[in-house]
N, C-alpha and C positions, 0 to 999 in steps of 0.2 A: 488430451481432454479439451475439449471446448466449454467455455466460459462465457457466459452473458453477466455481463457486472454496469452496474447502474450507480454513480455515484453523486453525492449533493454535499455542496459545502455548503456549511450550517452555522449561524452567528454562537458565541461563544455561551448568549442565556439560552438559546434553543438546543443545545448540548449537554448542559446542566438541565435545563426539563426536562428533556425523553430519558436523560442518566437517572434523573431521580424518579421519573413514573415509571420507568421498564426495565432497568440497572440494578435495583438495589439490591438486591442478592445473587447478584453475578459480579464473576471476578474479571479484572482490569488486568491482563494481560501485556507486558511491553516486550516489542519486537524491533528486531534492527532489521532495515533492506538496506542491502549494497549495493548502488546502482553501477554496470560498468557499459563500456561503450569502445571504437575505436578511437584513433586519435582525431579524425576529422568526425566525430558523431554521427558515421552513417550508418548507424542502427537506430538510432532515435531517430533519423529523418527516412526510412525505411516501415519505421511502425515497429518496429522489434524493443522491448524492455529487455533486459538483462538484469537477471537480480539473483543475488545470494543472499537468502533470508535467518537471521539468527533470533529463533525461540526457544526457548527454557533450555539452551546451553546446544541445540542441534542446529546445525547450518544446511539448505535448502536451495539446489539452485534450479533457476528457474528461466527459461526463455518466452516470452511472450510476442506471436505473431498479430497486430492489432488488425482488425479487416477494417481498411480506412471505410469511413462515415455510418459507425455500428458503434455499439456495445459489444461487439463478441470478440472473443480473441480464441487464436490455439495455442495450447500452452506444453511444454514438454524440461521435460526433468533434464538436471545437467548434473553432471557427476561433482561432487565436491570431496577433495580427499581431503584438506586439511585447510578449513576455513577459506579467507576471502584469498587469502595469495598462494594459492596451491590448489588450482579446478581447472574444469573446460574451459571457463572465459578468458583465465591466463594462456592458459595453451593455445587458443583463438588470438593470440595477439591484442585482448581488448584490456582495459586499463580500469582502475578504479578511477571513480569519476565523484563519488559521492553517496553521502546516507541517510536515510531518514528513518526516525524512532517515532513507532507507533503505539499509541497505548489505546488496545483492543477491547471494547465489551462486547460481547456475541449474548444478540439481543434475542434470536431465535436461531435455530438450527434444527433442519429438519433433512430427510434422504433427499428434497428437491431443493431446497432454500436454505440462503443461510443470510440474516439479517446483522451486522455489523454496526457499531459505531467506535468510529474512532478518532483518535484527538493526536494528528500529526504534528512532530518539531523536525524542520529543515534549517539545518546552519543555526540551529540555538531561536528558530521563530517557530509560534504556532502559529497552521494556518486553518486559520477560519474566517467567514466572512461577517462582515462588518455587523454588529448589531441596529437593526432598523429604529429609525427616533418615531417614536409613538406621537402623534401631532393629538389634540384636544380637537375634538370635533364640534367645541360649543360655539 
């Protein structure tokens, strides 16, 4: 599958807006990605993600080839037999490296688009970008 994904980090009141004008009757979805990689990271310095995704109790794995200076990637399925320590990536020699928990609202979804917000914790931090200080114009 090829994938064009366009993403924006967004200060933590313009997350809380678009939640409350386009959110409020959709559900809030939380997912885990397992990121794994070799021992010297030469998959991440290749372009390649490795992830094992856990949602509503099913694990998902996933290899992504990024086309360096694009949005697009190809993306192709990896066998998961039994969670994060029991798949291809193990068998690949590659390691868990770390996770991040995502709490999902899917703002639209259509057969060509699908519109997302999400509110990432890495290592027990959210990341989102800084709130802008509103300056008086008088």
């Amino acid at each position: 599958m090829i994938e064009l994904e366009k993403k924006f980090l967004i200060s933590k009141s313009e997350y809380d807006n678009i939640l409350a004008e386009f959110g409020t009757d959709k559900p809030i979805v939380t997912q885990v990605n397992y990121y794994f990689d070799a021992k010297n990271l030469s998959m991440n310095e290749e372009g390649i993600t490795c992830r094992i995704r856990l949602k509503n109790g099913v694990y998902k794995g996933t290899m992504k080839k990024h086309i360096l200076n694009s949005n697009i990637s190809m993306e192709s399925d990896i066998k998961v037999r039994n969670g994060i320590y029991d798949n291809e990536f193990i068998d690949m020699g590659l390691q868990l490296y770390g996770e991040l928990v995502t709490e999902r609202c899917i703002l639209l979804k259509n057969s060509n688009c699908e519109v997302v917000l999400d509110k990432n914790v890495d290592l027990g931090v959210i990341k989102m970008a800084e709130d802008a200080e509103v300056l008086d114009a008088a």
